[in-house]
C-alpha positions as CSV (number, residue, x, y, z in Angstrom):
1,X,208.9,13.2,100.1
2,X,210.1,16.7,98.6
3,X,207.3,18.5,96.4
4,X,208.3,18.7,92.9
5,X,208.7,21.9,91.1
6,X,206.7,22.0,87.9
7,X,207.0,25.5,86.8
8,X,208.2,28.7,88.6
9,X,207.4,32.4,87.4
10,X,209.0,35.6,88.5
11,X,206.1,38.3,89.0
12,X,208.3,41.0,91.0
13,X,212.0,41.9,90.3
14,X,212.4,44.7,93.0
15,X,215.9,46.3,94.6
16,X,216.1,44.2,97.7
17,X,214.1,41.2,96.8
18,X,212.1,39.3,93.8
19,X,208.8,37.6,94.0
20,X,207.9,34.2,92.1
21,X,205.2,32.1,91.9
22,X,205.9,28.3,92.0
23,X,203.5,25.7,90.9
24,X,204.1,22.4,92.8
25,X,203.3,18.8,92.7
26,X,203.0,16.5,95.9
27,X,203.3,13.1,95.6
28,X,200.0,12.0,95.6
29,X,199.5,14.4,92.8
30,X,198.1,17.2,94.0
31,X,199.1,20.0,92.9
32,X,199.7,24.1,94.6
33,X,200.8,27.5,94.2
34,X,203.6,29.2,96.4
35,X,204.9,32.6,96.2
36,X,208.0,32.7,97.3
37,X,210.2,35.9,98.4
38,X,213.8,35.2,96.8
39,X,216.2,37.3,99.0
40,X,220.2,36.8,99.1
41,X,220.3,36.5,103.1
42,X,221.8,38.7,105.5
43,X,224.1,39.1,108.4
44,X,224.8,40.9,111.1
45,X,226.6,41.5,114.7
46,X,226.1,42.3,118.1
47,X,228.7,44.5,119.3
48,X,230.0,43.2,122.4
49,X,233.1,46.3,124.5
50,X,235.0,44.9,127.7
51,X,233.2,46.7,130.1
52,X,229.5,44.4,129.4
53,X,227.9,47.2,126.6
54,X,226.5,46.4,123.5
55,X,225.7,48.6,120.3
56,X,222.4,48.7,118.9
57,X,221.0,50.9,116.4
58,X,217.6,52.8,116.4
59,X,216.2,53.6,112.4
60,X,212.6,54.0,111.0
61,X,211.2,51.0,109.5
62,X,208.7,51.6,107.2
63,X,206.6,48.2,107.2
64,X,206.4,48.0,111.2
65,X,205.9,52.0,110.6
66,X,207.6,53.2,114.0
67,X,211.4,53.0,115.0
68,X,213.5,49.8,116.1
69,X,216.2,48.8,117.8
70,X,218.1,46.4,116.4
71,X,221.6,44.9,115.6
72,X,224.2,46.3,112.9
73,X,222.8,44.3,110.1
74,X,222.4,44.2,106.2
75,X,222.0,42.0,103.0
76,X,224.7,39.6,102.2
77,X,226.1,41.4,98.9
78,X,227.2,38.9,96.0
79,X,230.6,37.1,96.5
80,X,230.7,38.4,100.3
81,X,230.3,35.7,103.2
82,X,228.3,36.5,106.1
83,X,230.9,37.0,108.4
84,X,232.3,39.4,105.2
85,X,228.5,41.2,105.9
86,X,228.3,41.6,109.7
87,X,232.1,43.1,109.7
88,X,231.2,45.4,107.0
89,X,227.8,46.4,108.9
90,X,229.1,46.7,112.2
91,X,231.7,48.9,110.7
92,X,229.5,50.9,108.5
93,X,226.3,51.3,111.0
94,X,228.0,52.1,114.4
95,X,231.6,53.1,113.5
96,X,233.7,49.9,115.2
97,X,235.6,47.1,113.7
98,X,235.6,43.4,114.6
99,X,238.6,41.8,115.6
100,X,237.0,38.8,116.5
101,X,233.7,37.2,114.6
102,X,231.6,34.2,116.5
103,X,228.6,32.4,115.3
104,X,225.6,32.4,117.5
105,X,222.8,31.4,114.6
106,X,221.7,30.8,111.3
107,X,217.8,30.7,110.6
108,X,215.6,31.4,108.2
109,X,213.8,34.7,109.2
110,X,210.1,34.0,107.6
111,X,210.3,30.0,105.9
112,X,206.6,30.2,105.1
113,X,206.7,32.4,102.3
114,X,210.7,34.0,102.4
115,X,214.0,32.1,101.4
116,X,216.1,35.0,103.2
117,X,218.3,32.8,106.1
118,X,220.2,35.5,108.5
119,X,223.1,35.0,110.2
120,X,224.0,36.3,113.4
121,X,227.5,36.6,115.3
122,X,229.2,38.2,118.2
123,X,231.7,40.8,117.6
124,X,234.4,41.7,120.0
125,X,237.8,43.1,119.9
126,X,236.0,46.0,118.8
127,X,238.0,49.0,117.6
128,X,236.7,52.5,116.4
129,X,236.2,52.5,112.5
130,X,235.2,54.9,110.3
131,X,231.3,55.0,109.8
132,X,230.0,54.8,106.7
133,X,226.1,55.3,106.3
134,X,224.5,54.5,103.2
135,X,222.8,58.0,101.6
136,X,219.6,57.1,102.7
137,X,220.3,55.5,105.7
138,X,219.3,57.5,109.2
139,X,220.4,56.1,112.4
140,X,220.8,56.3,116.3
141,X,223.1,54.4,117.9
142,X,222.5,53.0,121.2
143,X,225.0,51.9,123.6
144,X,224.0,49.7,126.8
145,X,224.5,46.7,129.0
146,X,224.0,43.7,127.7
147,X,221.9,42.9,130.5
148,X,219.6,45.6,130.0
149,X,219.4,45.0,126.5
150,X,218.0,41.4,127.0
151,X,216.0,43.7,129.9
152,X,214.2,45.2,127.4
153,X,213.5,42.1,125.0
154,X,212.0,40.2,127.4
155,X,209.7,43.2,128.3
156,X,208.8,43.4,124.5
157,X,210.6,46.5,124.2
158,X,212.9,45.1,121.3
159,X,210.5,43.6,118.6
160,X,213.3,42.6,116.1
161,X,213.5,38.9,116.0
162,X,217.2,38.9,114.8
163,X,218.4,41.1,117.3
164,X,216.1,38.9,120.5
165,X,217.6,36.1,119.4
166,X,221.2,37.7,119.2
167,X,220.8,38.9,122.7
168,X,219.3,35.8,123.8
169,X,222.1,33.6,123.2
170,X,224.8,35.9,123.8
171,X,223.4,36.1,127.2
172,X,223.6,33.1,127.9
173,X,227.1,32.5,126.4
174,X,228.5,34.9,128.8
175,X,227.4,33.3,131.7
């Protein structure tokens, strides 16, 4: 049976994501506090070219404090569909456009304490595109096999759950 929400408080409005703290009631009565991180989603891509490469992008992320390697990814912007977000990521982040969008996923990334659900697709058909970094965005893009990409998530190598699980199952769509 679903908890019931008694009350629900915001206690951080911030750029990328709010905070609130819900009070909750079980059904045998009992009752709890959640916080909860409110976040609109995101989406992104893995670029997949002809010739087996993907695109990947290295940037600095401050809680993990080192440099990852990741899929062209981003927040879902209001009135903008996920595929509307990876399309404008993959174009904005590694300078190619997506003639063709596929679905691999939708998950939540952290369900335990963060609403955010991603959503990850293939992108082929891919065509240069201008890119389009935002002013405090600072990037490497990282062009490879697929195979050694998946290489190197296996081996721990890639840490970034989105972009694992990307590789994972585009892997094993291709064959």
């Amino acid at each position: 049976m679903p908890r019931q929400l008694i009350d629900s408080e915001r206690v951080f409005r911030g750029r990328v994501f709010d905070v609130e703290r819900d009070r909750l009631r079980e059904a045998s009565g009992m009752e709890m506090i959640r916080e909860v991180v409110r976040h609109p989603g995101g989406a992104g891509g893995l670029p997949l070219y002809e010739d087996g490469r993907v695109s990947l992008v290295r940037q600095y992320r401050h809680p993990a404090r080192r440099e990852l390697l990741e899929i062209p990814a981003g927040r879902i912007e209001a009135g903008e569909t996920p595929a509307e977000c990876a399309t404008r990521e993959i174009a904005d982040e590694i300078g190619a456009r997506a003639g063709r969008l596929e679905k691999l996923a939708e998950f939540y990334s952290t369900p335990g304490f963060c609403e955010e659900k991603l959503f990850i697709f293939l992108a082929t058909d891919l065509a240069p595109a201008p890119q389009h970094l935002d002013a405090d965005e600072v990037l490497e893009v990282v062009h490879l096999p697929l195979a050694e990409a998946v290489r190197l998530a296996a081996a721990g190598e890639i840490e970034d759950a989105k972009t694992i699980i990307a590789l994972l199952l585009a892997a094993r769509q291709m064959g």
